[in-house]
NUMARKOL-43726 format. One record per residue (C-alpha): y, z, x negated; chain; residue in three letters; residue number from 0. Coordinates in steps of 0.2 Angstrom, whole numbers, plus 5000, padded with zeros to 4 digits. Example, Ala and Ser with C-alpha at 12.3 -4.5 7.8 and 13.67 -1.06 7.14 Angstrom:
BEGIN
REC    yy    zz    xx  kette  rest   nr
REC  4978  5039  4938      A   ALA    0
REC  4995  5036  4932      A   SER    1
// end
This chain:
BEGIN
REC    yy    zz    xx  kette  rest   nr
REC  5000  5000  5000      A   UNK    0
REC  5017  4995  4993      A   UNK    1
REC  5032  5005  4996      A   UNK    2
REC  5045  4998  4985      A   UNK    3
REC  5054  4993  5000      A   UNK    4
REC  5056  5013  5005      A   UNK    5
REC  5062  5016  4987      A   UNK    6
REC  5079  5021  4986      A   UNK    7
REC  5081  5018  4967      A   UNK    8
REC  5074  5001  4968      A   UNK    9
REC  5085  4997  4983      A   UNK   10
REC  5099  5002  4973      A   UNK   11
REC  5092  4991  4959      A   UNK   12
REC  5093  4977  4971      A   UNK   13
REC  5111  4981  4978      A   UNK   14
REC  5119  4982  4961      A   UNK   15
REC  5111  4967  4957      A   UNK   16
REC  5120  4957  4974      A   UNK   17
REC  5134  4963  4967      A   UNK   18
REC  5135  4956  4950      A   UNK   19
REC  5133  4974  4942      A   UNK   20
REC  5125  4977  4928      A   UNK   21
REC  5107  4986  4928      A   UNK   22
REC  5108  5005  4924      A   UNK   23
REC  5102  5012  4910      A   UNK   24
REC  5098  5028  4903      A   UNK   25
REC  5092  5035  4917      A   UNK   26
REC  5080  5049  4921      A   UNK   27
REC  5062  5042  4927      A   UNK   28
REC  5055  5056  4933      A   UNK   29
REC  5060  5074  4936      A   UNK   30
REC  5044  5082  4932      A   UNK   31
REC  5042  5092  4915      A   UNK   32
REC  5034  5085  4901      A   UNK   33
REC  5015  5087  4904      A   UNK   34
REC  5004  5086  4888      A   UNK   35
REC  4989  5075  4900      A   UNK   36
REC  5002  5064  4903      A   UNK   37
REC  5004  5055  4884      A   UNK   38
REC  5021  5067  4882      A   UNK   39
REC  5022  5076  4868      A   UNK   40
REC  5021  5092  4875      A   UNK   41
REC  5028  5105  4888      A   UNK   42
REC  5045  5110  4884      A   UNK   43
REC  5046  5130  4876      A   UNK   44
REC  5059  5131  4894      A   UNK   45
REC  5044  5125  4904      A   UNK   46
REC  5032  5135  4893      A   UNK   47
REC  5043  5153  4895      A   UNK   48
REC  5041  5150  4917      A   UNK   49
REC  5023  5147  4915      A   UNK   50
REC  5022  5165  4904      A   UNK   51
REC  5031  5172  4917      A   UNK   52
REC  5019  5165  4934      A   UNK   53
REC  5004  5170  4925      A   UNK   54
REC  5008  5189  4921      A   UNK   55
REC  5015  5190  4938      A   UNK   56
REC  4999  5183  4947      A   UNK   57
REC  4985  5177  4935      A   UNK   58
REC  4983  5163  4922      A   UNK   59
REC  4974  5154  4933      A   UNK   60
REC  4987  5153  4946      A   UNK   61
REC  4999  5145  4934      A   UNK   62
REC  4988  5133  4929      A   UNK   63
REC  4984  5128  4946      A   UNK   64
REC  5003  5129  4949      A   UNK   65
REC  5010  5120  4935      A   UNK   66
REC  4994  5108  4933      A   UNK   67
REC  4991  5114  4915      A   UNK   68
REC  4975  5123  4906      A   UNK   69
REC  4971  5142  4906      A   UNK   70
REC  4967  5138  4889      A   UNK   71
REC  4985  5132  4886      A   UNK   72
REC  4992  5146  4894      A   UNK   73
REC  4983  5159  4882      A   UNK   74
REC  4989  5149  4866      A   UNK   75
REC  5006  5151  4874      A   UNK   76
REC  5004  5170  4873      A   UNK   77
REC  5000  5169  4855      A   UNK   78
REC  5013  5157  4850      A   UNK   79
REC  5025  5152  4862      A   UNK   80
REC  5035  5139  4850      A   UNK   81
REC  5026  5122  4849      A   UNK   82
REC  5024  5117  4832      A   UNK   83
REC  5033  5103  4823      A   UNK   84
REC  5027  5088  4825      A   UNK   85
REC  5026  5078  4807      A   UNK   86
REC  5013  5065  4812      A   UNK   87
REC  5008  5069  4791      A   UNK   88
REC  4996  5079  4782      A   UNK   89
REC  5001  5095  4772      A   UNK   90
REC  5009  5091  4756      A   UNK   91
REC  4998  5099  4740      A   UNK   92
REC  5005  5091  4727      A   UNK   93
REC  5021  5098  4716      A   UNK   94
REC  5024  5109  4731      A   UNK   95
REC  5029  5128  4727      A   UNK   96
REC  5031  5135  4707      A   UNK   97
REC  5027  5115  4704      A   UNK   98
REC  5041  5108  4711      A   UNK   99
REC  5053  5120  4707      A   UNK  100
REC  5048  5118  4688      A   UNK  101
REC  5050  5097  4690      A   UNK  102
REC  5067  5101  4698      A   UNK  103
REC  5070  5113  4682      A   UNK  104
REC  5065  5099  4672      A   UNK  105
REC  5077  5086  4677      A   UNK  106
REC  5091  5098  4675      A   UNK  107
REC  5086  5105  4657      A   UNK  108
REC  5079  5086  4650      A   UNK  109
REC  5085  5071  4660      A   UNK  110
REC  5079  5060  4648      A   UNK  111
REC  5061  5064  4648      A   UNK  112
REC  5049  5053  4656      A   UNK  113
REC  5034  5058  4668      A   UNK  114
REC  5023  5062  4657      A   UNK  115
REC  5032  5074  4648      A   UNK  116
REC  5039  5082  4665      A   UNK  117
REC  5020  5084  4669      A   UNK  118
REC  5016  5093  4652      A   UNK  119
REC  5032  5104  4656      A   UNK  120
REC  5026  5110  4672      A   UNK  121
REC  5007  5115  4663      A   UNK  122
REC  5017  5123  4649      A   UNK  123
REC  5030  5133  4660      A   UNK  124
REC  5014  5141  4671      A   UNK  125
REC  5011  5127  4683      A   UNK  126
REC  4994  5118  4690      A   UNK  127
REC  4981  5118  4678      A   UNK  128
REC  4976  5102  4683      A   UNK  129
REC  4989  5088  4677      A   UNK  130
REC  5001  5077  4688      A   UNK  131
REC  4998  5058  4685      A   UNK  132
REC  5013  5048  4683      A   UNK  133
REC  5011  5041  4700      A   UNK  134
REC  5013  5058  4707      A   UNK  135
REC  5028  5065  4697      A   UNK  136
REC  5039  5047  4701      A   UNK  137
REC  5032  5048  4721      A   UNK  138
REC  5039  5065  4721      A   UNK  139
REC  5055  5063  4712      A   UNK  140
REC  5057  5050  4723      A   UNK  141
REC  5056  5060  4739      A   UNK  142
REC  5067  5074  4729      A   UNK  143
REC  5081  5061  4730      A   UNK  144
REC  5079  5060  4710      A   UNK  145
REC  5083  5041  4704      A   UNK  146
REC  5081  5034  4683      A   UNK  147
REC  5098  5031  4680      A   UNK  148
REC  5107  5025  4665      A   UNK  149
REC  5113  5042  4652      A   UNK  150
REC  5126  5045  4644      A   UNK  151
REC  5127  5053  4625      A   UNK  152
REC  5138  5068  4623      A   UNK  153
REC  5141  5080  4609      A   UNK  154
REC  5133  5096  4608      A   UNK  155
REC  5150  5103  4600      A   UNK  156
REC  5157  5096  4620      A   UNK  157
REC  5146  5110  4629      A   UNK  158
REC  5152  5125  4618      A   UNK  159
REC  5161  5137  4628      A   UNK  160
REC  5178  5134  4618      A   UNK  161
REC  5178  5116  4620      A   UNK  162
REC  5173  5117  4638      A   UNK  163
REC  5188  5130  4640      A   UNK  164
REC  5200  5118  4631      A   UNK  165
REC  5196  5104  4641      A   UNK  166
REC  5202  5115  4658      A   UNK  167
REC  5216  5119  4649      A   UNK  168
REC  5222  5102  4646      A   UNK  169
REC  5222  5097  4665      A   UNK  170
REC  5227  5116  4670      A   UNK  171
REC  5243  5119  4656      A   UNK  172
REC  5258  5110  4655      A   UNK  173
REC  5265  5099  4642      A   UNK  174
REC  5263  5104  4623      A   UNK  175
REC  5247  5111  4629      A   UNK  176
REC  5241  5101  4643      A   UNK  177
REC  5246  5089  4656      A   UNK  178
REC  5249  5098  4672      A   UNK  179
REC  5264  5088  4681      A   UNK  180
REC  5266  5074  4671      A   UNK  181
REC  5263  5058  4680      A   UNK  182
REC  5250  5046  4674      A   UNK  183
REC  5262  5034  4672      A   UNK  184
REC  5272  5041  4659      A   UNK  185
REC  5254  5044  4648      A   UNK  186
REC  5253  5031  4631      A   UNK  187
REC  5233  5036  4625      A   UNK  188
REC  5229  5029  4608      A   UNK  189
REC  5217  5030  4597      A   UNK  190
REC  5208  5017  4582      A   UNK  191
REC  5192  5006  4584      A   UNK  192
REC  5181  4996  4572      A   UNK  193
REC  5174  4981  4571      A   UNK  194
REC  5163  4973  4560      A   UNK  195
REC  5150  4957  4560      A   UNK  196
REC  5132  4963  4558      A   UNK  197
REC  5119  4962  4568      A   UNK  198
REC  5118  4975  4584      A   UNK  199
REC  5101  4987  4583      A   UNK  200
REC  5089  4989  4592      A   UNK  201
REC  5083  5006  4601      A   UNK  202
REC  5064  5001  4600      A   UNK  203
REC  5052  4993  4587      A   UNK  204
REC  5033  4988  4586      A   UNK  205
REC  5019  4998  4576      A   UNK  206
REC  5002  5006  4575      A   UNK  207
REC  5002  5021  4586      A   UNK  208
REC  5003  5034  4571      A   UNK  209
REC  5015  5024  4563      A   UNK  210
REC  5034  5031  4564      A   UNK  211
REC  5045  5016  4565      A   UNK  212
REC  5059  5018  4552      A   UNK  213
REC  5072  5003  4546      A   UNK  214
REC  5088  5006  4536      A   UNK  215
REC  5105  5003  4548      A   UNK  216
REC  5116  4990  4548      A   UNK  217
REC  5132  4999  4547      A   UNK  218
REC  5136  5005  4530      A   UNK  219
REC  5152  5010  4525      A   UNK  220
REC  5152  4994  4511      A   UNK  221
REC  5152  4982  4526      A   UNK  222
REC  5168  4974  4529      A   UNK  223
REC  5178  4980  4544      A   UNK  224
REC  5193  4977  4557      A   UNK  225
REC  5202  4991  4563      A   UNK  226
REC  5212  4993  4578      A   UNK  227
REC  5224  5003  4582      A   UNK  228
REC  5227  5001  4603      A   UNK  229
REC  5239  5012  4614      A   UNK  230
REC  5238  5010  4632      A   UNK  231
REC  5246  5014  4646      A   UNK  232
REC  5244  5014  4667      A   UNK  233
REC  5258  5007  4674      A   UNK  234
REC  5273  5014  4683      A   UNK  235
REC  5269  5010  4703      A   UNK  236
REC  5286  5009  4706      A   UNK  237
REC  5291  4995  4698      A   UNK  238
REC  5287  4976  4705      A   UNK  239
REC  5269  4970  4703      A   UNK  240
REC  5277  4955  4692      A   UNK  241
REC  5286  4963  4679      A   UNK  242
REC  5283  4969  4662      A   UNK  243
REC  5276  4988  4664      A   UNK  244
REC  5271  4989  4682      A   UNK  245
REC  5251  4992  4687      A   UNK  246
REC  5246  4974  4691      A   UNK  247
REC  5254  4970  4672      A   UNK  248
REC  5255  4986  4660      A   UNK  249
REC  5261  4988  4642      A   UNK  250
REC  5251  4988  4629      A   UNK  251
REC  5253  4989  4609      A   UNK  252
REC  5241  4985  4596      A   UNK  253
REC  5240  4983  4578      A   UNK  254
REC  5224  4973  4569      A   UNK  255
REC  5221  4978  4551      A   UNK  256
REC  5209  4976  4537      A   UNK  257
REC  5217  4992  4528      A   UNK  258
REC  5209  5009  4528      A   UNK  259
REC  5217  5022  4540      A   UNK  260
REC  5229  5034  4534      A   UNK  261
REC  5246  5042  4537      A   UNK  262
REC  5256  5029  4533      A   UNK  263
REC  5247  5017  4544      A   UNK  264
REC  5248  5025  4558      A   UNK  265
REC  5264  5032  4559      A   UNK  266
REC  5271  5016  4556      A   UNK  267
REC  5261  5009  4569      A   UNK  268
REC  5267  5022  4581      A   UNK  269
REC  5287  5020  4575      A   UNK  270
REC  5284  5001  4580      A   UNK  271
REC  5276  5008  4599      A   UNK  272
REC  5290  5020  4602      A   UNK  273
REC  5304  5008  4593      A   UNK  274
REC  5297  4993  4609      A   UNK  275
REC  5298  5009  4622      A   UNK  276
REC  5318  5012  4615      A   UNK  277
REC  5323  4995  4614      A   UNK  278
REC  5316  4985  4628      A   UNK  279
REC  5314  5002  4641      A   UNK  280
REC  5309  4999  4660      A   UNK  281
REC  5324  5000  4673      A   UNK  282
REC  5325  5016  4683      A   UNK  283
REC  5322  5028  4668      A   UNK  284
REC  5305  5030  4669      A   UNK  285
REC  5304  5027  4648      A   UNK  286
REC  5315  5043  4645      A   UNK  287
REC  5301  5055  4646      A   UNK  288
REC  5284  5049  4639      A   UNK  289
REC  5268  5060  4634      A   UNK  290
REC  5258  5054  4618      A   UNK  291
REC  5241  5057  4620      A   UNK  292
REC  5227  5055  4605      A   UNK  293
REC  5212  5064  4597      A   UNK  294
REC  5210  5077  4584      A   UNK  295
REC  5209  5065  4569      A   UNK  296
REC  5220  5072  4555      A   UNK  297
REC  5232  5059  4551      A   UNK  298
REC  5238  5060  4570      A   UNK  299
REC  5242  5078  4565      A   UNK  300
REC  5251  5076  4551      A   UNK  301
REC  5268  5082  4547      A   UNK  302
REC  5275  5062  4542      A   UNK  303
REC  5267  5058  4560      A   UNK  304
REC  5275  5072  4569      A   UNK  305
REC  5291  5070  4561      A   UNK  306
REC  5293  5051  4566      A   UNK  307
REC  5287  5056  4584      A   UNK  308
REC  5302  5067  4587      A   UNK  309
REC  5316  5067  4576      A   UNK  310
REC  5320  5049  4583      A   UNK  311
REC  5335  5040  4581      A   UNK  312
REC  5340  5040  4600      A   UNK  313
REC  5332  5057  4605      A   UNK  314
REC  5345  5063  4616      A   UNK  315
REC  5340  5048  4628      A   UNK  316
REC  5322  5047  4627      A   UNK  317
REC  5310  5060  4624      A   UNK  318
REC  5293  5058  4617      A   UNK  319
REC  5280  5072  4616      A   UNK  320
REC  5264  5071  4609      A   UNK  321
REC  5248  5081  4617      A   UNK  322
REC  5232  5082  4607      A   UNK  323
REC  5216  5079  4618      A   UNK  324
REC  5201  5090  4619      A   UNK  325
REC  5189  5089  4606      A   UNK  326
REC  5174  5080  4608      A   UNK  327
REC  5179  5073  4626      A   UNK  328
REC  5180  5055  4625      A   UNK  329
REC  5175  5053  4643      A   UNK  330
REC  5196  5057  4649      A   UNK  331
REC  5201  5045  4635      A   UNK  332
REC  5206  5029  4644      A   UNK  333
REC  5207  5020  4628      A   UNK  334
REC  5189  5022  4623      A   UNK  335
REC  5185  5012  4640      A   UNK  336
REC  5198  5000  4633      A   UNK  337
REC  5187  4997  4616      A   UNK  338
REC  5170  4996  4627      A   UNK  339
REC  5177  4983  4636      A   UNK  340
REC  5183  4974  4622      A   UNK  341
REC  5167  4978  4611      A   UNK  342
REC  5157  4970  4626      A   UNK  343
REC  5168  4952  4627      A   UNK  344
REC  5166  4950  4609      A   UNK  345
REC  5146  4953  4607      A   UNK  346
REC  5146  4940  4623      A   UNK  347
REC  5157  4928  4613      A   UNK  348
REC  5151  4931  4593      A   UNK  349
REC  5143  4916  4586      A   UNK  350
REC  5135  4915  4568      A   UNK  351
REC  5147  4905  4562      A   UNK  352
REC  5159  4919  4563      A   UNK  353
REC  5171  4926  4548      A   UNK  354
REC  5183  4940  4548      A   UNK  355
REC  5198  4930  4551      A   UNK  356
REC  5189  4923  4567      A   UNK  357
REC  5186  4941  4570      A   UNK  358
REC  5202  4944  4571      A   UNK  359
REC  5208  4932  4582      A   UNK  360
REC  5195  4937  4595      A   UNK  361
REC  5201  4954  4596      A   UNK  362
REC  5217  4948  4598      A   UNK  363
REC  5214  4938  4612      A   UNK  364
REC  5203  4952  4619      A   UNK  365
REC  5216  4965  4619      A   UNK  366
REC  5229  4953  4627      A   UNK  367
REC  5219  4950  4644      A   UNK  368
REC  5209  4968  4644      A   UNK  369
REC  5216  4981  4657      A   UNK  370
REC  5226  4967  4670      A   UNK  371
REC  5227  4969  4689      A   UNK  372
REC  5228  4987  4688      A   UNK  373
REC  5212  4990  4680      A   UNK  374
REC  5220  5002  4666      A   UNK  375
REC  5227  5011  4683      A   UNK  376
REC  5210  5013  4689      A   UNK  377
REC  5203  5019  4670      A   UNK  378
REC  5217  5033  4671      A   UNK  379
REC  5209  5039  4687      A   UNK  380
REC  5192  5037  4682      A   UNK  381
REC  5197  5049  4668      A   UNK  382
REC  5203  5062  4678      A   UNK  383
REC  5223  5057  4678      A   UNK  384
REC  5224  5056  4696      A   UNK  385
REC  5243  5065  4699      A   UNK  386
// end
């Protein structure tokens, strides 16, 4: 027997439909509670919580005839009353408990080691006796939300609790001492660079497994080198994207010599940068007040250096001070992104054929078209220089 006609939803179906509506969705299909012999997945802990209370009113079996459900059910209930969580898995048994704490460990004290050395650190820290393959420890540090990433090489001097401490002080101390307030437009970072044609090493080599693969480096201090001095800067937002200093086309000053660094070299290097700032300044007066940043490297902390820096010519109209960076922390020095990025155009472009004074000209041509369309900007922020 058919009673659709005598359906109220479906005659709504039918009207909304004469009208051009929509269908409705969304909609409750039944107002019954879940019921387990129904293919649901489960009665409700609500439903669950009446049942409990019908049966100890009347009798178990009155709810179940009541509530069309199982005494058996019913007496479960009494035990546990919240239904269990349903995972559709097995239980987990492998680098569960002291184990996964230990893999966990692992990857914050070493991240460099592979799987099986994570797997003989869990054994040697008190973990399972029986060894993880290294199917295992990548399956699970890949549900740990643990990914191979590239590393990069620090110092151990950069971890010491004085060097950590300088480095807070720089970003928490004003000038002389840090750079709290001072707009990253108004930084100049400089710092030297070598380069030399010789072959790049490798990090890997071949040989018999007790063998210990050992070949002298390439870089000796015979080998004939460029050095670059570079200072950089981020660009002053407020000036037009076209002109000379602005973010989209910041200054930059380099020097390309064969000679060895010393004193002399570089504070005549930096009399030339801060002679450019003093003759050719930007408009607005955003070149009065500029902050010199640079490593620890003696010769930038000489007294001849120090001297030229601020007993200029025209101090009473532009001010220069000069702020030494915390040791071993090259990752908030812009300018070593600079080099990376120049080192990587000329290993793309060197040919055999190469000589120093071709050398030279590359370099040159690298350091004129690095850092445009506000990249340095971005390498400022990267660093940390977001005022």
């Amino acid at each position: 027997m058919n009673n659709s006609q005598d359906d109220p939803t479906d005659a709504r179906a039918k009207e909304r439909s004469r009208l051009g509506l929509s269908r409705e969705e969304q909609t409750l299909r039944t107002n019954h509670e879940n019921n387990p012999t129904s293919g649901s997945k489960g009665v409700s802990l609500q439903q669950r919580c009446i049942i409990l209370n019908y049966a100890m009113e009347y009798s178990d079996k009155a709810a179940a005839e009541k509530f069309d459900c199982s005494e058996r059910s019913i007496r479960r209930w009494k035990n546990r009353v919240e239904p269990l969580q349903m995972t559709g898995n097995r239980e987990r048994h492998i680098l569960v408990g002291l184990d996964q704490l230990l893999l966990t460990m692992s990857v914050y004290l070493y991240p460099s080691m592979n799987s099986d050395e994570r797997a003989a650190f869990i054994y040697a820290n008190g973990g399972s006796v029986s060894p993880y393959s290294r199917q295992d420890v990548s399956r699970r540090c890949k549900e740990l939300g643990i990914t191979l990433k590239k590393r990069s090489i620090e110092a151990y001097q950069a971890f010491t609790p004085t060097n950590r401490l300088k480095k807070e002080l720089f970003f928490a101390r004003g000038p002389r001492l840090g750079i709290r307030g001072v707009r990253r437009f108004r930084l100049i970072d400089t710092d030297e660079a070598q380069f030399s044609l010789v072959k790049v090493e490798t990090k890997k080599g071949w040989g018999y497994k007790t063998q210990r693969i050992r070949e002298a480096g390439h870089y000796t201090r015979s080998a004939a080198t460029v050095s670059l001095i570079m200072s950089v800067e981020a660009g002053n937002p407020y000036l037009p994207p076209n002109m000379y200093g602005s973010v989209q086309n910041p200054r930059k000053w380099w020097k390309i010599t064969t000679d060895s660094m010393n004193q002399y070299v570089f504070a005549n290097y930096m009399d030339y940068v801060l002679s450019s700032i003093e003759n050719d300044p930007v408009p607005g007066g955003y070149d009065n007040d500029r902050v010199l940043l640079w490593d620890n490297l003696s010769v930038h902390k000489t007294t001849m250096v120090a001297t030229m820096v601020q007993l200029r010519p025209r101090k009473d109209e532009f001010r220069f001070i000069s702020i030494n960076r915390p040791p071993y922390q090259p990752n908030i020095a812009p300018i070593e992104y600079i080099f990376g990025m120049i080192g990587m155009q000329l290993s793309q472009r060197c040919a055999k054929d190469w000589g120093l004074d071709r050398l030279v000209e590359e370099i040159h041509y690298a350091c004129v078209h690095v850092g445009l369309d506000g990249s340095l900007d971005n390498t400022f922020i990267h660093c940390g220089y977001v005022y």
